[in-house]
N, C-alpha and C positions, 0 to 999 in steps of 0.2 A: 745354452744356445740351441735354436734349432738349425741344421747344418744340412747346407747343399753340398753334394759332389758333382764336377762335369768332369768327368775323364773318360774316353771309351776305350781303353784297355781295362779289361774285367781284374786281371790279379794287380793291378795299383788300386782302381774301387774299392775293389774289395780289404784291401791293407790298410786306406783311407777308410774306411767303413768300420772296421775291426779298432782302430785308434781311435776312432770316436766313441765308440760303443764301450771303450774299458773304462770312458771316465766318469760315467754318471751321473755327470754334468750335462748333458750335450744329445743329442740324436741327430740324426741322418733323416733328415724328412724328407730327401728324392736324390734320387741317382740318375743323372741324363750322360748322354752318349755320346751326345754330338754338343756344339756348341748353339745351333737352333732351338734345342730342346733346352739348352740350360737358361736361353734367353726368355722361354714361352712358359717354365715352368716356374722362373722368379715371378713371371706377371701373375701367374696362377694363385701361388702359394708360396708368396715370399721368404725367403729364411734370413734368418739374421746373418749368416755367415755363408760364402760359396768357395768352397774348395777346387781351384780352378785350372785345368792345364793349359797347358797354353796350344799344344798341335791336334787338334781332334776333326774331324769331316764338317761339313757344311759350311762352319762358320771357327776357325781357330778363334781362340783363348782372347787375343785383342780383341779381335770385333765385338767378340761376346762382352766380354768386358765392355767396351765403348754401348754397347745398346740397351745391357744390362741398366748401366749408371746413368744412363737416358729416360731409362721408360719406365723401372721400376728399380732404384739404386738400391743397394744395399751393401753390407761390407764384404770385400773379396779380397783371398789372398790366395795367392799362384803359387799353386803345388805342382813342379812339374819336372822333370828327370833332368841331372845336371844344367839347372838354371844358369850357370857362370857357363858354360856353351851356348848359350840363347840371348845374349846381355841387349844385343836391340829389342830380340823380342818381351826380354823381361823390362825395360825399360817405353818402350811402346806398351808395354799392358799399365805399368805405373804411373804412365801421364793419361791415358783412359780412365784411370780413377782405382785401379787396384789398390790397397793400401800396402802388401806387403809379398816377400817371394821364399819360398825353400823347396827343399827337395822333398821328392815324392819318395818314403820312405823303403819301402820295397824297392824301389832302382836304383837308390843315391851310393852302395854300394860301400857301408860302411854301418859300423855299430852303433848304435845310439840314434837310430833315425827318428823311430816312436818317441822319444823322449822331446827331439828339435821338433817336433809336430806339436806334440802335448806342449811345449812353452810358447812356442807361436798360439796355439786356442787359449789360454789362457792372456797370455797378450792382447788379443782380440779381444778375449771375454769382457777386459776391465775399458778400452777401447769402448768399445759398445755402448755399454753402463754408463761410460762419462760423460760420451754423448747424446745421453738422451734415449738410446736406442735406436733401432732400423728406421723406425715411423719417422725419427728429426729428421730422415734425408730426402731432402726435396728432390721430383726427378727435375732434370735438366733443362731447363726455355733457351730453346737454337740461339886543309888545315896546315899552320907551321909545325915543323919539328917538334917535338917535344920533347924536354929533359927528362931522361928516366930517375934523376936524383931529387926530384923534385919533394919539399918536405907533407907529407899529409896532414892533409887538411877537410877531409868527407870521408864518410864512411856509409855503404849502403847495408843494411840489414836486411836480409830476404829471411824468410819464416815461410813452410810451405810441408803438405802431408798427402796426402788422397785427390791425385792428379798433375800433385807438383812438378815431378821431373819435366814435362813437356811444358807448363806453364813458364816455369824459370827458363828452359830453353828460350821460348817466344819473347819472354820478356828482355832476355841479354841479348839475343840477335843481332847481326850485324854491328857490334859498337864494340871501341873498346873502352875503360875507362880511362881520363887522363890520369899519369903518374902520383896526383897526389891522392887520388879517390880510391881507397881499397872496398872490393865487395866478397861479406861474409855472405855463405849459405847454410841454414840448418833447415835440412830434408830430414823427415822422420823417414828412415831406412834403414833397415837390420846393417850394425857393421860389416858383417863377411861380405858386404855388398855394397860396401859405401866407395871402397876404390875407383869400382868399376862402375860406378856412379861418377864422379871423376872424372873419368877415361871419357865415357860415353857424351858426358856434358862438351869436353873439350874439341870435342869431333863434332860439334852443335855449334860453335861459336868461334868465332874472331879472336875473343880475346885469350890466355894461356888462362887453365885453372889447374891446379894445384888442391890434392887431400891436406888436412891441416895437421900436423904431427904436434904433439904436446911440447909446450914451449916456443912456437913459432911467434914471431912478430907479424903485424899486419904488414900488407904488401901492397901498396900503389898500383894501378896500369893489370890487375889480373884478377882474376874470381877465384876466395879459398873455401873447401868445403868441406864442412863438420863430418870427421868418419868414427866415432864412436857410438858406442850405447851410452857409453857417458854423455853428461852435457857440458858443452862446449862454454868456457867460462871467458869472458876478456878481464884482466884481473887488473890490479891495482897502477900494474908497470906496464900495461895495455901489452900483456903476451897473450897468445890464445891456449889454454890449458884443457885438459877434461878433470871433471871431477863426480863421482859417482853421486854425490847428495847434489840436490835430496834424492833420497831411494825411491822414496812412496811413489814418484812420481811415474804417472803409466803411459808417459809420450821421452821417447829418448833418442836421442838427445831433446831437451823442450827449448822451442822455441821461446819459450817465456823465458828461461834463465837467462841466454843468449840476450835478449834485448834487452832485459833487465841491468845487466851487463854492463852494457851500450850508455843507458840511459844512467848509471852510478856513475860512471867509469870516462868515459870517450868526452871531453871536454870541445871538441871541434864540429862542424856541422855534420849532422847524420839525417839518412832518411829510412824507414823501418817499413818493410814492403811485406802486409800480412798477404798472403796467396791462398788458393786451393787447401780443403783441408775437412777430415771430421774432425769434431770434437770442439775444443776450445782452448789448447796449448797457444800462445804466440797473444791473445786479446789484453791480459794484463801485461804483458811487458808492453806490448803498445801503446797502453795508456800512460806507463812509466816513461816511455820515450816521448809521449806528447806534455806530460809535466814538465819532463825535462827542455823541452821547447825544442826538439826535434820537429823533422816533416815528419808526419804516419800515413801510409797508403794502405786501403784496402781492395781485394779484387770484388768485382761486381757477382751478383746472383748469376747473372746470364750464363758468365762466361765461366763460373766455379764448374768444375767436377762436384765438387763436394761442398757447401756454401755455408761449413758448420763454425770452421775458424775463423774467417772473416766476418761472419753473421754474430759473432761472437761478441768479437772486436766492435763491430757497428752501433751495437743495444746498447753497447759501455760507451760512446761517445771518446772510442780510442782513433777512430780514423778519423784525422780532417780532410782525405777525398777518399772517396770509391771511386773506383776507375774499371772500366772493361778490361781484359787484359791485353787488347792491342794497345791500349794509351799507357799504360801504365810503364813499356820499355821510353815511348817517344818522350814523356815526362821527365824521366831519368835523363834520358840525352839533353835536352833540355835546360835542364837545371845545374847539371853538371858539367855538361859539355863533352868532348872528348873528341874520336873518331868513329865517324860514320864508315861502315863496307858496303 
């Protein structure tokens, strides 16, 4: 890959710099300082990859990010000194279209940093590859009470990667779901960061969400949300489990098992919400849930971050609407009902 750095502390560049350079895979094709520059020098000479901090002068790490995947996208992950101190800001960069976050290895303050870098490029690497490359990404075009016992009866599938956390926000806004409708989420998100994905979500929304621990039952009236590398299975006795297979696979947790899942499994009415996303994890299980005679929703080009998973889904004739992302939370209320805030 050829590989951008934006960081203007010199000895994290430079340790960013040194970690790229040992794998012989990979080069460093520009080094910017500020966030300005890292915006002027993707339009310049794009790279496949931008290694990105998030506090740097002119323009921090978000904005870069947001004008970045605007004007000339390409794939970025936020390298930047104790991430889990930063959770809005590393979450504000991931609904801008970043796809992933770790620590900047010189500062993270512990052994093994080169190594969680080198797997993260490699993670990217195949990322990339699957999707086609930099060039697939297009830039950007601007009630009564209720029973809490109530037995389930809907279940919503969101699917969602490179821009999702803010998309799923917007989408669940102000609603909760009624008692009988539970809604799953699988966000492609490194684990050590899936909690506070979680956390962060919960403090977004009305309704309670909840990480999903192995073995849970699905849950009525709340949002649960896949925190493995593994992928998140609904199994036979409809628990939600992780399970490492298949390995090969280079999106994890994938959205495709998850709805595949749904679409074997989940006997009651379901609707499968493919969202923001490179690559093409999430487009067959959507077509598996529209076999199965589920609703399938797709997010529109306009409004994508990243318009590689749904554009996916679209070609295969997996979605029966596209929807912008504002329609696509009103749809939900909608169809299911619930409470409006």
């Amino acid at each position: 890959m050829k590989i951008g750095i934006a960081n203007d502390v010199a000895m994290a560049a430079e340790a960013l710099r040194r970690v790229v350079a040992s794998t012989h895979e990979h080069q460093v094709l520009w080094i910017a300082r500020t966030g300005a520059e890292a915006v002027r020098l993707c339009a310049e000479n794009r790279p496949d990859l931008v290694l990105m901090d998030l506090n740097m002068p002119e323009l921090d790490g978000v904005e870069a990010t947001r004008q970045i995947m605007e004007e000339s996208p390409c794939a970025i992950l936020i390298v930047t000194a104790q991430p889990k101190d930063n959770v809005n800001q590393v979450f504000r960069a991931l609904g801008a279209g970043a796809l992933d976050v770790t620590a900047t290895p010189i500062l993270q303050g512990k052994a093994g940093g080169d190594a969680e870098l080198l797997h993260k490029l490699k993670t990217m690497d195949s990322l990339i590859r699957h999707s086609g490359g930099t060039q697939s990404m297009q830039p950007k075009r601007r009630a009564a009470p209720e029973r809490r016992d109530a037995p389930l009866n809907m279940l919503v599938a969101i699917g969602a990667s490179t821009g999702g956390p803010l998309a799923i926000a917007k989408t669940l806004a102000a609603w909760t779901p009624p008692p009988g409708c539970a809604v799953v989420i699988v966000q492609h998100i490194d684990e050590n960061f899936a909690d506070h994905f979680a956390k962060w979500l919960g403090e977004q929304l009305a309704v309670p969400v909840r990480a999903i621990e192995h073995g849970d039952t699905l849950q009525g009236g709340m949002v649960m949300v896949a925190k493995s590398n593994d992928h998140l299975v609904l199994d036979e006795s409809l628990h939600l489990v992780y399970d490492a297979n298949p390995r090969d696979y280079a999106y994890r947790p994938s959205v495709d098992v998850f709805f595949q899942c749904v679409a074997q499994n989940w006997k009651q009415d379901a609707i499968g919400v493919l969202l923001t996303g490179m690559g093409r994890d999430g487009a067959e299980g959507l077509l598996a849930l529209r076999r199965a005679g589920k609703t399938t929703v797709a997010q529109d080009q306009a409004s994508s971050a990243v318009f590689g998973m749904p554009r996916a889904a679209i070609e295969i004739d997996a979605a029966q609407m596209v929807l912008p992302l504002e329609k696509i939370g009103p749809f939900l209320r909608s169809t299911i009902g619930g409470k409006n805030h």
